[in-house]
NUKESE-222747 format. One record per residue: residue number from 1; x, y, z of N, C-alpha, C, O, CB in turn. Coordinates in nm, 3 decimals, decimal comma. Glycine has a CB too. Example, Ala and Ser with C-alpha at 12.3 -4.5 7.8 and 13.67 -1.06 7.14 Angstrom:
<recs>
<rec pos="1" n_c1="1,319" n_c2="-0,569" n_c3="0,780" ca_c1="1,230" ca_c2="-0,450" ca_c3="0,780" c_c1="1,320" c_c2="-0,330" c_c3="0,780" o_c1="1,424" o_c2="-0,332" o_c3="0,846" cb_c1="1,131" cb_c2="-0,447" cb_c3="0,905"/>
<rec pos="2" n_c1="1,285" n_c2="-0,225" n_c3="0,708" ca_c1="1,367" ca_c2="-0,106" ca_c3="0,714" c_c1="1,290" c_c2="0,003" c_c3="0,787" o_c1="1,341" o_c2="0,114" o_c3="0,804" cb_c1="1,408" cb_c2="-0,060" cb_c3="0,572"/>
</recs>
This chain:
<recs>
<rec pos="1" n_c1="-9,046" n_c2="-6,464" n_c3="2,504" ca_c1="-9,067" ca_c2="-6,465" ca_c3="2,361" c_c1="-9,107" c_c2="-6,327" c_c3="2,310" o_c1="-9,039" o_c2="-6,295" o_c3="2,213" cb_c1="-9,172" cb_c2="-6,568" cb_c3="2,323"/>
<rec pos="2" n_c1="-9,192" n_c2="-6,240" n_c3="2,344" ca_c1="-9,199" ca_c2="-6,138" ca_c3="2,369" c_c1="-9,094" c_c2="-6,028" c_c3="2,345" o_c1="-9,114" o_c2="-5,926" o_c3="2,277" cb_c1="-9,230" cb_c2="-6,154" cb_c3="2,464"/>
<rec pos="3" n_c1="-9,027" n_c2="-6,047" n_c3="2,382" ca_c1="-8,890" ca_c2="-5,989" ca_c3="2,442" c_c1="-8,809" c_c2="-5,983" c_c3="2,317" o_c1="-8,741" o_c2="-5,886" o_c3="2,284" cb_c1="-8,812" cb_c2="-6,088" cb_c3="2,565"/>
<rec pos="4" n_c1="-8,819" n_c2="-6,079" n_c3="2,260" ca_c1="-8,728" ca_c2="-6,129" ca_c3="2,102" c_c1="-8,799" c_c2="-6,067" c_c3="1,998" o_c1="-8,744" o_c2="-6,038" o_c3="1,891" cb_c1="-8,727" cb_c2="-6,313" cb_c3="2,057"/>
<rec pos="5" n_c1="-8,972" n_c2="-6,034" n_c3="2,031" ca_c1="-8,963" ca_c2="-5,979" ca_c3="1,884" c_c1="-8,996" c_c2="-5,827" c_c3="1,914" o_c1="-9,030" o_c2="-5,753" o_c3="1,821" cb_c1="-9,079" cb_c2="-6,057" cb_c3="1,765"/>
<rec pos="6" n_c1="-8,988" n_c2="-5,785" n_c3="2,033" ca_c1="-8,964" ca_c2="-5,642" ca_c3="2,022" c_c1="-8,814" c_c2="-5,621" c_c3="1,945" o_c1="-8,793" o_c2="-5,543" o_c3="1,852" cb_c1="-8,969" cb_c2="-5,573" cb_c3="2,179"/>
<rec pos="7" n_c1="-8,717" n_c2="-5,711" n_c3="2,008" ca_c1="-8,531" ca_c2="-5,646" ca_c3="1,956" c_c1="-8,575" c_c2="-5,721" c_c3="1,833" o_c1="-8,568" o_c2="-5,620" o_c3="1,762" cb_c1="-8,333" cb_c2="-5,716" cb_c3="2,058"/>
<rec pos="8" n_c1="-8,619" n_c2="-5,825" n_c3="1,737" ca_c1="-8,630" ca_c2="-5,802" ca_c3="1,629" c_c1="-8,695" c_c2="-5,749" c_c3="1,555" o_c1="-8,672" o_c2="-5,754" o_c3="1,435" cb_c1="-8,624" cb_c2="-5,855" cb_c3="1,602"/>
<rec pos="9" n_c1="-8,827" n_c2="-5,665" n_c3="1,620" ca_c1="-8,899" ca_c2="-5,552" ca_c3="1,525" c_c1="-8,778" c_c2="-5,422" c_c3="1,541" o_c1="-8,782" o_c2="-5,331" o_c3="1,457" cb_c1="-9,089" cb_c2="-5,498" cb_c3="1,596"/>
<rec pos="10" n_c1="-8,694" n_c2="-5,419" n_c3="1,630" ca_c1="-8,618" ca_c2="-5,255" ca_c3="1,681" c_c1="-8,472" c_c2="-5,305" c_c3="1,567" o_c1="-8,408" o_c2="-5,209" o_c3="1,524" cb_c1="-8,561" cb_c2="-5,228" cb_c3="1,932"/>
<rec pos="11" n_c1="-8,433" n_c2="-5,422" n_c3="1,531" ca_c1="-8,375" ca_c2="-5,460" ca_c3="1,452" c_c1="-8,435" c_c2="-5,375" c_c3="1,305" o_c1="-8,403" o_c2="-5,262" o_c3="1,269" cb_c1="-8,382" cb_c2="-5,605" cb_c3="1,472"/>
<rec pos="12" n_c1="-8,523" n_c2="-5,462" n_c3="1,240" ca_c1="-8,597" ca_c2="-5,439" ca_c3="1,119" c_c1="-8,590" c_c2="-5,271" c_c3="1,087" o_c1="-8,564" o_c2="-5,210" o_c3="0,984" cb_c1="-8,756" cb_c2="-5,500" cb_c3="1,140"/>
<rec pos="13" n_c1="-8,626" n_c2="-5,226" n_c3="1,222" ca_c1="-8,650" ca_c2="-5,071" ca_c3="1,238" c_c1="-8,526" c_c2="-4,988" c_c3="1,215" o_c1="-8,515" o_c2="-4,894" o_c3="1,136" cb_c1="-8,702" cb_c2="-5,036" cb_c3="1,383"/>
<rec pos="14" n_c1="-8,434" n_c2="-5,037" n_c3="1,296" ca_c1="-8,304" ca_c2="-4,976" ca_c3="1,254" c_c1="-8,268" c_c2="-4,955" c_c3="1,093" o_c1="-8,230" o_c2="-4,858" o_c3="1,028" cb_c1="-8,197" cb_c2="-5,065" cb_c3="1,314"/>
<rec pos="15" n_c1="-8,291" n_c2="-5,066" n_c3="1,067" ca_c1="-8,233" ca_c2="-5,124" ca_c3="0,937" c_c1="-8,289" c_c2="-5,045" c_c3="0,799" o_c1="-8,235" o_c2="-5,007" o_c3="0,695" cb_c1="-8,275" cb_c2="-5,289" cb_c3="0,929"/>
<rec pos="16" n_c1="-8,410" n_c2="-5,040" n_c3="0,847" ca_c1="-8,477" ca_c2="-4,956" ca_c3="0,739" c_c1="-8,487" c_c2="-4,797" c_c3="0,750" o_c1="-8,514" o_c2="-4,737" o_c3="0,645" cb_c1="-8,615" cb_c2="-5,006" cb_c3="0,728"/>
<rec pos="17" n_c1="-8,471" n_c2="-4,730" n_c3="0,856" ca_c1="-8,375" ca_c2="-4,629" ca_c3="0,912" c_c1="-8,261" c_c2="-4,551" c_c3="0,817" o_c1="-8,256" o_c2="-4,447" o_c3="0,752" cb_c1="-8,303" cb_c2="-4,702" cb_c3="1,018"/>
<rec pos="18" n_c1="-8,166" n_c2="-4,672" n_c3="0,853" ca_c1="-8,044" ca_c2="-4,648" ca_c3="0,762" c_c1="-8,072" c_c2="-4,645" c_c3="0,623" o_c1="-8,002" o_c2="-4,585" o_c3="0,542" cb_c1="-7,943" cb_c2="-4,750" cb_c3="0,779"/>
<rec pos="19" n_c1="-8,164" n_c2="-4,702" n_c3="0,599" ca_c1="-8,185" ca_c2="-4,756" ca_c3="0,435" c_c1="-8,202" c_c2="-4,606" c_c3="0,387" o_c1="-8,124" o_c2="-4,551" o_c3="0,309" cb_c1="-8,345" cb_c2="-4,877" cb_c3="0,391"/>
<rec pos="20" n_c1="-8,324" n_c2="-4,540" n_c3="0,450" ca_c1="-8,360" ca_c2="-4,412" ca_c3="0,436" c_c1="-8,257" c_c2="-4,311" c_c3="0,456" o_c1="-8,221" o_c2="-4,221" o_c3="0,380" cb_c1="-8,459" cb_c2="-4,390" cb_c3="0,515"/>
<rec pos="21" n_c1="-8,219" n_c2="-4,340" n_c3="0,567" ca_c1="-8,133" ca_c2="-4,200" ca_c3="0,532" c_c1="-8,023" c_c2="-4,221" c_c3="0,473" o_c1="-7,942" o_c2="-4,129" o_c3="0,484" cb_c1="-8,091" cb_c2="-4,117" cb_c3="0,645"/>
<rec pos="22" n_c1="-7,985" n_c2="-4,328" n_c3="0,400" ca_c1="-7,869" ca_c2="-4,351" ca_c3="0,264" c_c1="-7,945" c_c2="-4,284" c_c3="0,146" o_c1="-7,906" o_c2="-4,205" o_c3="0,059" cb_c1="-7,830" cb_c2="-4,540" cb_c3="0,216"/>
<rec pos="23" n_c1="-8,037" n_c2="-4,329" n_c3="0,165" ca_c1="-8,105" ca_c2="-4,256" ca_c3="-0,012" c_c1="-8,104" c_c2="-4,160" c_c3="-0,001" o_c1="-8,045" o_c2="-4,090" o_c3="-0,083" cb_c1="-8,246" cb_c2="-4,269" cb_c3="-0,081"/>
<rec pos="24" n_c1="-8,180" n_c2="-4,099" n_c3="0,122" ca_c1="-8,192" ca_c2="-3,925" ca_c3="0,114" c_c1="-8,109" c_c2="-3,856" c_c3="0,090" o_c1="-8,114" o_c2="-3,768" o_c3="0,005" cb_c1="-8,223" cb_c2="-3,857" cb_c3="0,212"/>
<rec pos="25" n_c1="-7,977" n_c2="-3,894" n_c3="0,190" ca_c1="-7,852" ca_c2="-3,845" ca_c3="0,189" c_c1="-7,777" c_c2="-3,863" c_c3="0,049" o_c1="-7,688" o_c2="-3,784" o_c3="0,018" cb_c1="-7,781" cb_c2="-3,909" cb_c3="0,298"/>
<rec pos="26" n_c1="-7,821" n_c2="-3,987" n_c3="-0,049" ca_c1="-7,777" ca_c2="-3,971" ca_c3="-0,170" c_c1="-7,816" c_c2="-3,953" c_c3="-0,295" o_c1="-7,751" o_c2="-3,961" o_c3="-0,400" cb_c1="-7,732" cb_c2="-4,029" cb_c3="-0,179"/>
<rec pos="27" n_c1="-7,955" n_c2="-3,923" n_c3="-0,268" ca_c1="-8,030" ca_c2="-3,786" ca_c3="-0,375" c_c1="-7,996" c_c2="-3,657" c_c3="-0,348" o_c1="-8,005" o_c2="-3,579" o_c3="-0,442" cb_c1="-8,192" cb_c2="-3,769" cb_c3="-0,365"/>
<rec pos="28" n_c1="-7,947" n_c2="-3,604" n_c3="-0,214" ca_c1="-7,924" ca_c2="-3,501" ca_c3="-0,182" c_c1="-7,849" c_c2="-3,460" c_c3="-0,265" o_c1="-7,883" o_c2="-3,388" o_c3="-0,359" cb_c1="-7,894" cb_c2="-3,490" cb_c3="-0,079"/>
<rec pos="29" n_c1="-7,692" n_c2="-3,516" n_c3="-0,231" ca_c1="-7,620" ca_c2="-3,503" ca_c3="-0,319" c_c1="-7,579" c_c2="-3,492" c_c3="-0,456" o_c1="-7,510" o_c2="-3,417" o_c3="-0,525" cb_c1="-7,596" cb_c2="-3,538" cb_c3="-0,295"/>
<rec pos="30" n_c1="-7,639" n_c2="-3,581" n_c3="-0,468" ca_c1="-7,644" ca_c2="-3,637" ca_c3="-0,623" c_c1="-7,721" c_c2="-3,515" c_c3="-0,696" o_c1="-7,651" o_c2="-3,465" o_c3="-0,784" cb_c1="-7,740" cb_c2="-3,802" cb_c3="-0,642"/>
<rec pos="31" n_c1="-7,872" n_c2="-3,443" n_c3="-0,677" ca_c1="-7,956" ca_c2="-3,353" ca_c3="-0,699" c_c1="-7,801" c_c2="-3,198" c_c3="-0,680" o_c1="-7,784" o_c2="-3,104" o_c3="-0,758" cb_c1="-8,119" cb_c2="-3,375" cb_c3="-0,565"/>
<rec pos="32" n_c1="-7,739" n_c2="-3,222" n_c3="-0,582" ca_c1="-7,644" ca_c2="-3,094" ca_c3="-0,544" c_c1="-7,512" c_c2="-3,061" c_c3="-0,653" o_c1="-7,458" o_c2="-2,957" o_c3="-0,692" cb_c1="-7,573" cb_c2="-3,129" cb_c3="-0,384"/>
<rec pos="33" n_c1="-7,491" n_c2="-3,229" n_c3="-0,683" ca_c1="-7,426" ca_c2="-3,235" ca_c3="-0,757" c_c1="-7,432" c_c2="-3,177" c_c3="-0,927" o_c1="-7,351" o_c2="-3,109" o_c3="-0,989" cb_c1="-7,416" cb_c2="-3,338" cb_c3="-0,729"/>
<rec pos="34" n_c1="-7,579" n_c2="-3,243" n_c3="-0,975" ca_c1="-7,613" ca_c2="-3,168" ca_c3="-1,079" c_c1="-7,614" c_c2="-3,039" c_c3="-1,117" o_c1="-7,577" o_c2="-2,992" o_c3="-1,225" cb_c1="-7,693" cb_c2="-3,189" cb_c3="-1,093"/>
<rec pos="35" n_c1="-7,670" n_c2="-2,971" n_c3="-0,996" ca_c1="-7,733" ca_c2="-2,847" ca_c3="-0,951" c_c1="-7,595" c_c2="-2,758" c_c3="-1,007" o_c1="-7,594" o_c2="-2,657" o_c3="-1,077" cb_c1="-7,780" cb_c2="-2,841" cb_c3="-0,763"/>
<rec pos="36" n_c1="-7,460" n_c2="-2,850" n_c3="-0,938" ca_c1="-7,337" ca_c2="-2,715" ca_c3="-0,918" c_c1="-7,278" c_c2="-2,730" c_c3="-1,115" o_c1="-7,225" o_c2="-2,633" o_c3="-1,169" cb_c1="-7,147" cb_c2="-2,778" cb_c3="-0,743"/>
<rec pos="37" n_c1="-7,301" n_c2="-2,864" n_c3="-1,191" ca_c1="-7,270" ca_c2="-2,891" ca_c3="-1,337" c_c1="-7,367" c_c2="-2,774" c_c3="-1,378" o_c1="-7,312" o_c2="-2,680" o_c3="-1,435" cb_c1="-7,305" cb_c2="-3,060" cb_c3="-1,403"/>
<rec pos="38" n_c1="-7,484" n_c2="-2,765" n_c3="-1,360" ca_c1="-7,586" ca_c2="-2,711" ca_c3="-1,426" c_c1="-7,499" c_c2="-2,529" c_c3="-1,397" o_c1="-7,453" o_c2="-2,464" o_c3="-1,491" cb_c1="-7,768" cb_c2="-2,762" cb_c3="-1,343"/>
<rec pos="39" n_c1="-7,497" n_c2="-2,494" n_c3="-1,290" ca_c1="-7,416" ca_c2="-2,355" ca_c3="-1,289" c_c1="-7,317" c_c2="-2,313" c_c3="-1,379" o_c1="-7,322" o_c2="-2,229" o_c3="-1,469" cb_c1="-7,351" cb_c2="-2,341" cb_c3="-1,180"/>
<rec pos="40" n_c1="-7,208" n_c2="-2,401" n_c3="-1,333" ca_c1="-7,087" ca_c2="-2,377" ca_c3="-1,423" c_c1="-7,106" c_c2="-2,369" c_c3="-1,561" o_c1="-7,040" o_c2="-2,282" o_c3="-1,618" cb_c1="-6,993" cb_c2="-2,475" cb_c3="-1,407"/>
<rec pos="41" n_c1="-7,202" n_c2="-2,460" n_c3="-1,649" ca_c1="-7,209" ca_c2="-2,469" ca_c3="-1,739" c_c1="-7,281" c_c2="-2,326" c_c3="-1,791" o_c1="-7,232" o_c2="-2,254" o_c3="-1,878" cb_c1="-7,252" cb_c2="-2,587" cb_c3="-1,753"/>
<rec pos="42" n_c1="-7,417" n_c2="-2,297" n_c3="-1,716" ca_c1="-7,467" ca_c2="-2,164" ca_c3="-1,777" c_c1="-7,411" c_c2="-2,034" c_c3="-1,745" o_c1="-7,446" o_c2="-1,931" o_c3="-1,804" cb_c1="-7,596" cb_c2="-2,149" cb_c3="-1,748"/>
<rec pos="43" n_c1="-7,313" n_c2="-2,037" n_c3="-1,640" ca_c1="-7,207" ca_c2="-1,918" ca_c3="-1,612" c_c1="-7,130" c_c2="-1,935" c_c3="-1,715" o_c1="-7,103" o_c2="-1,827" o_c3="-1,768" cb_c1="-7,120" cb_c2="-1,919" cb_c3="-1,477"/>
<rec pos="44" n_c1="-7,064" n_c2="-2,065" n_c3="-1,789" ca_c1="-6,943" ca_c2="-2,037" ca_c3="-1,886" c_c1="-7,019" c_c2="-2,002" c_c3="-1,991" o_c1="-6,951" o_c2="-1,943" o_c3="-2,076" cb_c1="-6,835" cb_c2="-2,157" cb_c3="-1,921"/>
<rec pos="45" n_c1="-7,186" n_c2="-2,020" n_c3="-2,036" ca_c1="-7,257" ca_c2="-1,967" ca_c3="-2,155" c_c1="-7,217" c_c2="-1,839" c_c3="-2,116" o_c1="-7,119" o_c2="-1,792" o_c3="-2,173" cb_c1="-7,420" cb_c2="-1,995" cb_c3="-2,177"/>
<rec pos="46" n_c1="-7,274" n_c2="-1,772" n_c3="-2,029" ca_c1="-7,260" ca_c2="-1,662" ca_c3="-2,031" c_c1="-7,150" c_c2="-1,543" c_c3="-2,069" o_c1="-7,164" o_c2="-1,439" o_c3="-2,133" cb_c1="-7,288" cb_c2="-1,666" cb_c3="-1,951"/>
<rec pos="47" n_c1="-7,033" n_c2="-1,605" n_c3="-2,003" ca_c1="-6,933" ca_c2="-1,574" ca_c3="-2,012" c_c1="-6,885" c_c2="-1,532" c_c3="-2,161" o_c1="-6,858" o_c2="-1,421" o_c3="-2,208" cb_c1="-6,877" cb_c2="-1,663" cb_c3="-1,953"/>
<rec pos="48" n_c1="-6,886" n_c2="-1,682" n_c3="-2,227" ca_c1="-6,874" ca_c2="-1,630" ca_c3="-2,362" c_c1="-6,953" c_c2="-1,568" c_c3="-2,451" o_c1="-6,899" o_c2="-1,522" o_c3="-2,551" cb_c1="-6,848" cb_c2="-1,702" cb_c3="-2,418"/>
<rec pos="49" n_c1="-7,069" n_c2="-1,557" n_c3="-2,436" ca_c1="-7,176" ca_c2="-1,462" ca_c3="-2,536" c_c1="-7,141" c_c2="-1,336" c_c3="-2,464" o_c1="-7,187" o_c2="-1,246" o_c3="-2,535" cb_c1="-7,369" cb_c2="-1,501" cb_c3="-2,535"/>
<rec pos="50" n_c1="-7,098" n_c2="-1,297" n_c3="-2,387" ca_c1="-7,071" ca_c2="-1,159" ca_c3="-2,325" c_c1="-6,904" c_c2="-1,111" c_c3="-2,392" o_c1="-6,865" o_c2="-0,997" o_c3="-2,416" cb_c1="-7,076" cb_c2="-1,178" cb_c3="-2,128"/>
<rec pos="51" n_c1="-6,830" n_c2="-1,240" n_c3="-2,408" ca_c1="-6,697" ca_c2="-1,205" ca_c3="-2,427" c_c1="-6,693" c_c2="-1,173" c_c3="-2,580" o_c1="-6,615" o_c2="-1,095" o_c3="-2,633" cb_c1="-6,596" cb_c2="-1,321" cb_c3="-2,379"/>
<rec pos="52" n_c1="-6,808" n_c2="-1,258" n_c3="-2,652" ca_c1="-6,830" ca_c2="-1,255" ca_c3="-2,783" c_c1="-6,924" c_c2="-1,106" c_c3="-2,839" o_c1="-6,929" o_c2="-1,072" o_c3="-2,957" cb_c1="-6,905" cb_c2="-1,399" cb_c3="-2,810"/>
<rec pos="53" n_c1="-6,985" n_c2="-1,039" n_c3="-2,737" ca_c1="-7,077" ca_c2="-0,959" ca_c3="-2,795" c_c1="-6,970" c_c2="-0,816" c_c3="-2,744" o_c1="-7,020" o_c2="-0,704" o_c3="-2,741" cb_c1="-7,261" cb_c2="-0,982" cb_c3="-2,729"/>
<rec pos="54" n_c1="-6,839" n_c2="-0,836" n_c3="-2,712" ca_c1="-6,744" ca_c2="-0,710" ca_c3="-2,627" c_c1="-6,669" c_c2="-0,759" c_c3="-2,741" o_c1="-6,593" o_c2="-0,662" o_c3="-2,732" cb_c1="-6,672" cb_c2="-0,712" cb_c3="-2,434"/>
<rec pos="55" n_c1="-6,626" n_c2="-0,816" n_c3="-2,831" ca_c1="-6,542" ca_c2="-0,840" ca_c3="-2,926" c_c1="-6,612" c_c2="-0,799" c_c3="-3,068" o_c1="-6,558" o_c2="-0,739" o_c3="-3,161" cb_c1="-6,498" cb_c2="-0,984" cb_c3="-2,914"/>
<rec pos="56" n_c1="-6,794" n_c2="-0,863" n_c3="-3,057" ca_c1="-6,818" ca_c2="-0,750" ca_c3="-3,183" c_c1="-6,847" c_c2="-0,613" c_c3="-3,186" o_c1="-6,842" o_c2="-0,539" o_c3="-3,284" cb_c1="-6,915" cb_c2="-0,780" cb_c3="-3,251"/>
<rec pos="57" n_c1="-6,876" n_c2="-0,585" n_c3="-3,070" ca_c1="-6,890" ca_c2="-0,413" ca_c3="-3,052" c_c1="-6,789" c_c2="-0,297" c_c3="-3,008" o_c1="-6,798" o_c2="-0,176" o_c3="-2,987" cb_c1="-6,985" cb_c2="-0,393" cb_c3="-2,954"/>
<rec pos="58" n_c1="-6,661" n_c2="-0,421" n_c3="-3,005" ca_c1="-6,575" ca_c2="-0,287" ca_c3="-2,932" c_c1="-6,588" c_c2="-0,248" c_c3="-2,788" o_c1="-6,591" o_c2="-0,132" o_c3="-2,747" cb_c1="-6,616" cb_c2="-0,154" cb_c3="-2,998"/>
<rec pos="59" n_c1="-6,597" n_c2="-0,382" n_c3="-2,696" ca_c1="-6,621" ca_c2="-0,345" ca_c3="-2,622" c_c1="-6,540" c_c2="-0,270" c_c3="-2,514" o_c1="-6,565" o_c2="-0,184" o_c3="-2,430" cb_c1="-6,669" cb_c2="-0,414" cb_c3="-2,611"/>
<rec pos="60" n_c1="-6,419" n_c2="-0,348" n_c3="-2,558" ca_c1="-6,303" ca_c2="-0,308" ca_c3="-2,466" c_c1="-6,233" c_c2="-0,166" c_c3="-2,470" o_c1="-6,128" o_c2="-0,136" o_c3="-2,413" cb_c1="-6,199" cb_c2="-0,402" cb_c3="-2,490"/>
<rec pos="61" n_c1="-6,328" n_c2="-0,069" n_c3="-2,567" ca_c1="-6,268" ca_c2="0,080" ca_c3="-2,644" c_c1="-6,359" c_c2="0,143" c_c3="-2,514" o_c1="-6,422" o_c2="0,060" o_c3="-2,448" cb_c1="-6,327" cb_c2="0,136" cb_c3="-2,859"/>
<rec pos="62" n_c1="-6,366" n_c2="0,276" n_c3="-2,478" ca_c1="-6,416" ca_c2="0,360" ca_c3="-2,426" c_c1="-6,538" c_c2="0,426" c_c3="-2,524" o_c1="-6,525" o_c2="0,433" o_c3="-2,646" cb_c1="-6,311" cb_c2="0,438" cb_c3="-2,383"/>
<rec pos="63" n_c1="-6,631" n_c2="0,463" n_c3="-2,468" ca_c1="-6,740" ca_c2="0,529" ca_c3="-2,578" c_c1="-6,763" c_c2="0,627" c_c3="-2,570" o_c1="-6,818" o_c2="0,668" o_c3="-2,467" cb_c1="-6,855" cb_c2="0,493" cb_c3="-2,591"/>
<rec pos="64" n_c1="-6,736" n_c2="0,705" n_c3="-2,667" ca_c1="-6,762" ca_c2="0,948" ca_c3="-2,629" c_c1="-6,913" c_c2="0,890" c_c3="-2,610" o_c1="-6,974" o_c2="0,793" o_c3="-2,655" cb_c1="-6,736" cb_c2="1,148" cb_c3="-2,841"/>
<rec pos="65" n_c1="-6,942" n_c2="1,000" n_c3="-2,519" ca_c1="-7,088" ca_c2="1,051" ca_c3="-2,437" c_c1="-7,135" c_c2="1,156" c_c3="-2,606" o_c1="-7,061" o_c2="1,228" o_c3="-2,674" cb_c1="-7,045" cb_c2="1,187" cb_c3="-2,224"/>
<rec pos="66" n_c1="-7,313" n_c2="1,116" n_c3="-2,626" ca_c1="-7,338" ca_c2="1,181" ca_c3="-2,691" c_c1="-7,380" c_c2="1,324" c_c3="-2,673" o_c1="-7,409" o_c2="1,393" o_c3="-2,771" cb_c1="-7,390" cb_c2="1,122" cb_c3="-2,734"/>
</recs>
């Protein structure tokens, strides 16, 4: 009898095991996932306030040295 509830505590154990490393493994992601939206998005800000501030200043002209 003994015997049965070690393999069903090593059961339980497994089980909750997996449980854990499903979540971890899918906050990971999920957190990685945001992480790479959150980039793209403030690289394409960038992009355009830079493309926008070379369009009001002329950026694309050469500038004489004073």
């Amino acid at each position: 009898m003994r015997y049965l509830w070690i393999v069903a505590g090593l059961v339980v154990a497994g089980v909750l095991a997996l449980w854990l490393i499903k979540a971890v493994i899918g906050f990971f992601f999920s957190m990685l996932f945001y992480i790479v939206i959150g980039a793209l998005v403030v690289g394409g800000a960038i992009y355009l306030v830079n493309r926008a501030r070379r369009s009001i200043n002329g950026g694309n002209r050469r500038r004489l040295p004073y």
